[in-house]
ROPADREN-689704 format. One record per residue (C-alpha): y, z, x; residue in one letter. Coordinates in nm, 2 decimals, m for minus. Layout:
<<Y Z X> 'A'> ...
END
This chain:
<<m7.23 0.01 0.49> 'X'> <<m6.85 m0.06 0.61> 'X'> <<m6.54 0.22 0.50> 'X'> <<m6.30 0.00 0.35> 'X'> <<m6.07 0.16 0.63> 'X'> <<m6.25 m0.02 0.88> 'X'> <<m6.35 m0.33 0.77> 'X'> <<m6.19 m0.71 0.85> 'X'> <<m6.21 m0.94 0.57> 'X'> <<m6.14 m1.28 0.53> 'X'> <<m5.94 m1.49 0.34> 'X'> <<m6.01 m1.89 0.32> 'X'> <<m5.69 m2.10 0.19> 'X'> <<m5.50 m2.36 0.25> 'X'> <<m5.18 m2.52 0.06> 'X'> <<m5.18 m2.54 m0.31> 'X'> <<m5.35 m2.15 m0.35> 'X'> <<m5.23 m1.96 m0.65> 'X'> <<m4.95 m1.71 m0.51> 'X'> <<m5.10 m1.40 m0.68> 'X'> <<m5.47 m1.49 m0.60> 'X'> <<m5.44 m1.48 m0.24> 'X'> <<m5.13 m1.22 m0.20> 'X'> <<m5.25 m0.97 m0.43> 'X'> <<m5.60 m0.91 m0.26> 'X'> <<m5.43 m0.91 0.04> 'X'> <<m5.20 m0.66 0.00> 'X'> <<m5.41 m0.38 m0.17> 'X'> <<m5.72 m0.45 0.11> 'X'> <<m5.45 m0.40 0.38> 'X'> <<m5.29 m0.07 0.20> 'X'> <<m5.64 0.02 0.17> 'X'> <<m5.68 m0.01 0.56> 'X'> <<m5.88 m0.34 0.56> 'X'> <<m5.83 m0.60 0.86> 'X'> <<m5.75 m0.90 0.63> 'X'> <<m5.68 m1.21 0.85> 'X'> <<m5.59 m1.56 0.68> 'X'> <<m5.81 m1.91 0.78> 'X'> <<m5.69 m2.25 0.67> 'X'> <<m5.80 m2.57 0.74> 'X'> <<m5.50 m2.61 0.96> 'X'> <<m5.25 m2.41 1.13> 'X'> <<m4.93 m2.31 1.05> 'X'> <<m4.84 m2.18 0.76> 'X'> <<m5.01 m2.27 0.43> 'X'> <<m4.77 m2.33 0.07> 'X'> <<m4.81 m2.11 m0.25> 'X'> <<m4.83 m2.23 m0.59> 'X'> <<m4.65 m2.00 m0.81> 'X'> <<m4.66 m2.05 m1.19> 'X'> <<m4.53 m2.39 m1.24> 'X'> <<m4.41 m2.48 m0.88> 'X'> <<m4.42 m2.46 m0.47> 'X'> <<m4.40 m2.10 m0.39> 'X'> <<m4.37 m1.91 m0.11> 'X'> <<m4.57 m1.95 0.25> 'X'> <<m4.79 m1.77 0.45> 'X'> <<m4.90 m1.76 0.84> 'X'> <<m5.22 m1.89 0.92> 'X'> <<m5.44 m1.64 1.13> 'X'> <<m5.75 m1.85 1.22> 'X'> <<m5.88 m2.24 1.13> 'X'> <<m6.20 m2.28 0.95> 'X'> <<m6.34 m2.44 1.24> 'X'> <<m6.30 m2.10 1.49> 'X'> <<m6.45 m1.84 1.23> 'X'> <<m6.70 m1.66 1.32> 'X'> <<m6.91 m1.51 1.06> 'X'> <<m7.01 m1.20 1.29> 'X'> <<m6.62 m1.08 1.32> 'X'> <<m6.58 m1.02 0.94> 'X'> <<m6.71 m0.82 0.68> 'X'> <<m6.61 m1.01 0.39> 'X'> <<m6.48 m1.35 0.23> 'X'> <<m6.27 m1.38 m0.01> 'X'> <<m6.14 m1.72 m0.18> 'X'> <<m5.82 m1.74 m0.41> 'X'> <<m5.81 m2.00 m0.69> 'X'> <<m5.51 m2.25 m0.84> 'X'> <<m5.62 m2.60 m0.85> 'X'> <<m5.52 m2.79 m0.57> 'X'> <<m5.63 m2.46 m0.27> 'X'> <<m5.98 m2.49 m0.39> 'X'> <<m5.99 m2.92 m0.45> 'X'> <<m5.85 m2.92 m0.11> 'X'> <<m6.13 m2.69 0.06> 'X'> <<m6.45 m2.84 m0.09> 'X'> <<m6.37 m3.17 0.04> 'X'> <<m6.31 m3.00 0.39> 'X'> <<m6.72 m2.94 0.60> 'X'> <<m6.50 m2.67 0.81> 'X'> <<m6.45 m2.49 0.54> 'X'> <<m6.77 m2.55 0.29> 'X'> <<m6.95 m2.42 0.68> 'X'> <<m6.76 m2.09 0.67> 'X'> <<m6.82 m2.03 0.25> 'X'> <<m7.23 m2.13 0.37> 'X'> <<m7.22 m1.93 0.65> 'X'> <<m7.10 m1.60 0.49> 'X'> <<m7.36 m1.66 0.17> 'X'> <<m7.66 m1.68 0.43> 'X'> <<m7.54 m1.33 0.60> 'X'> <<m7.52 m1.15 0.31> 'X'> <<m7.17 m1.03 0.32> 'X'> <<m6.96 m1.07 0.03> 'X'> <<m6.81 m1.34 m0.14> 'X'> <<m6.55 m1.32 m0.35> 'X'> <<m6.38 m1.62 m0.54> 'X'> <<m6.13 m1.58 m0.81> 'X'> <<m6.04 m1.86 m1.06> 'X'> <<m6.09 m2.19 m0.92> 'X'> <<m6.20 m2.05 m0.58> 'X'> <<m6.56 m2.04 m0.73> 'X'> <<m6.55 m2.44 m0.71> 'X'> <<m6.64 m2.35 m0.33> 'X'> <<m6.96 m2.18 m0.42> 'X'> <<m7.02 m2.46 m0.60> 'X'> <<m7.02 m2.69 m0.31> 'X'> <<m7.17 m2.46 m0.13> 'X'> <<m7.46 m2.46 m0.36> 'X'> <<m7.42 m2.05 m0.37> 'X'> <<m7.46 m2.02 m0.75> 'X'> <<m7.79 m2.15 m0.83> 'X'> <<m7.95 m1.85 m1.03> 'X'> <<m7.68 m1.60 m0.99> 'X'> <<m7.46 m1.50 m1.31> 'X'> <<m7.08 m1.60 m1.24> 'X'> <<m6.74 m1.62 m1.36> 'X'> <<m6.46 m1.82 m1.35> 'X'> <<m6.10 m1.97 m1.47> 'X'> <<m6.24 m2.11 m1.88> 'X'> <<m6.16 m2.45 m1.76> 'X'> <<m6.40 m2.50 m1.49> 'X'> <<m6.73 m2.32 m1.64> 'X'> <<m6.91 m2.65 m1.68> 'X'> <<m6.89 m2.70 m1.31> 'X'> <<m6.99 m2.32 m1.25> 'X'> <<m7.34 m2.39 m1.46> 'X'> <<m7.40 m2.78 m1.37> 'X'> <<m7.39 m2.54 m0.97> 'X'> <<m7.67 m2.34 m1.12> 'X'> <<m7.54 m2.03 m1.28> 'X'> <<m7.53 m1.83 m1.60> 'X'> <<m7.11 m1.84 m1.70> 'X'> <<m7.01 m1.56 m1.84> 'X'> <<m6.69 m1.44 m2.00> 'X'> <<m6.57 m1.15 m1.82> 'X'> <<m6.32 m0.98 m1.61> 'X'> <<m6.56 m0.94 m1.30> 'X'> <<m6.90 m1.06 m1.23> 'X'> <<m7.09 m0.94 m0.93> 'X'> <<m7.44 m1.09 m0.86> 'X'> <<m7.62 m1.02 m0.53> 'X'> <<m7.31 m0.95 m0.35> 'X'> <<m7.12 m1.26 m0.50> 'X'> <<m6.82 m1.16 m0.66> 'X'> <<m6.66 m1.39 m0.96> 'X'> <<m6.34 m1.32 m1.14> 'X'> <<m6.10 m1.51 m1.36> 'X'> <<m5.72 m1.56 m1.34> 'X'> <<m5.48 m1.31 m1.25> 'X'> <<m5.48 m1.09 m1.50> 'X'> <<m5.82 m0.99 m1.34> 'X'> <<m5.66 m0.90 m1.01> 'X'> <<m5.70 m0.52 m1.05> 'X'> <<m6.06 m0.56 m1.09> 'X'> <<m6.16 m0.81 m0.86> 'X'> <<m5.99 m0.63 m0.57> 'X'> <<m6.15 m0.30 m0.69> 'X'> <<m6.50 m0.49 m0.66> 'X'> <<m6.44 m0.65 m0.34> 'X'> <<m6.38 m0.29 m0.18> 'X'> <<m6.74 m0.12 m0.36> 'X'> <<m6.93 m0.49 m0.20> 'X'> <<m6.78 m0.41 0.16> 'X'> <<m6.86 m0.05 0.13> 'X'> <<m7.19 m0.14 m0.04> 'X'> <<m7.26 m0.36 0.26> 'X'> <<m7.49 m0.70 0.30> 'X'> <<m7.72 m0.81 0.02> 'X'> <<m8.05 m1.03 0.08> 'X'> <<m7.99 m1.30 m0.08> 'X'> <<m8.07 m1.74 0.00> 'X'> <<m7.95 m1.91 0.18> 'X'> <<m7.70 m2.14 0.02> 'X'> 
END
């Protein structure tokens, strides 16, 4: 069991993530007291999609191919289309989605970000949720799609779009404080 006050969670992005998706969870973890450090697949700073064009940028703490499962507590992965696309093509990055399913800390993915649990064959059993679009991808991975704010199976968190946001960040600090989960390997 980690106090939200004291735990550091991840964030797996790179350019092309949804704005909201990525800032929103890290701003309420961080006012929360979380450690939330930012891992890309390069270094730098990584681009925003914002609605309907290029947004804003962010630093890049860590690359995929330094992170060290041990030194967080939790993942989370933001959706838009390309930030997801972009990371399940990338084996640094499918390692570090792996590598945090087999400890049994929580994963959270919002929107497209559950494409990466996809790839990293995560899914298979588990109920799950995601942006309406992609559902057929989320059961040809092996789960049960459902239509709903939140899901949270085994210490797998799924949410939707956005509008979710309030949720999904409220279920990412009960996983922390509820701690690992045994779950397979993915």
């Amino acid at each position: 069991m980690t106090a939200i006050d004291t735990a550091s969670i991840l964030i797996l992005a790179t350019d092309g993530y949804e704005r909201s998706e990525l800032r929103v969870p890290l701003d309420e973890l961080r006012k929360r007291g979380a450690n939330v450090k930012v891992a890309s697949i390069k270094t730098g700073e990584i681009k925003s999609w914002d609605k309907k064009d290029w947004g804003d940028t962010i630093g890049v703490d860590l690359e995929a191919k330094n992170v060290k499962v041990e030194d967080f507590d939790a993942l989370v992965l933001p959706g838009g289309q390309i930030n997801p696309d972009l990371l399940r093509a990338n084996e640094d990055a499918v390692r570090v989605v792996r590598d945090f399913v087999k400890s049994g800390k929580p994963v959270a993915a919002i929107c497209h970000g559950p494409w990466l649990l996809v790839e990293a064959d995560a899914l298979r059993g588990l109920k799950a949720t995601s942006y309406r679009s992609i559902r057929s991808d989320i059961r040809n991975g092996g789960a049960s799609w459902k239509d709903e704010a939140v899901v949270v199976d085994n210490g797998i968190i799924t949410s939707r779009s956005p509008s979710d946001l309030p949720q999904f960040v409220d279920k990412i600090v009960e996983e922390v404080q509820e701690g690992r989960h045994n779950r397979r390997a993915a």
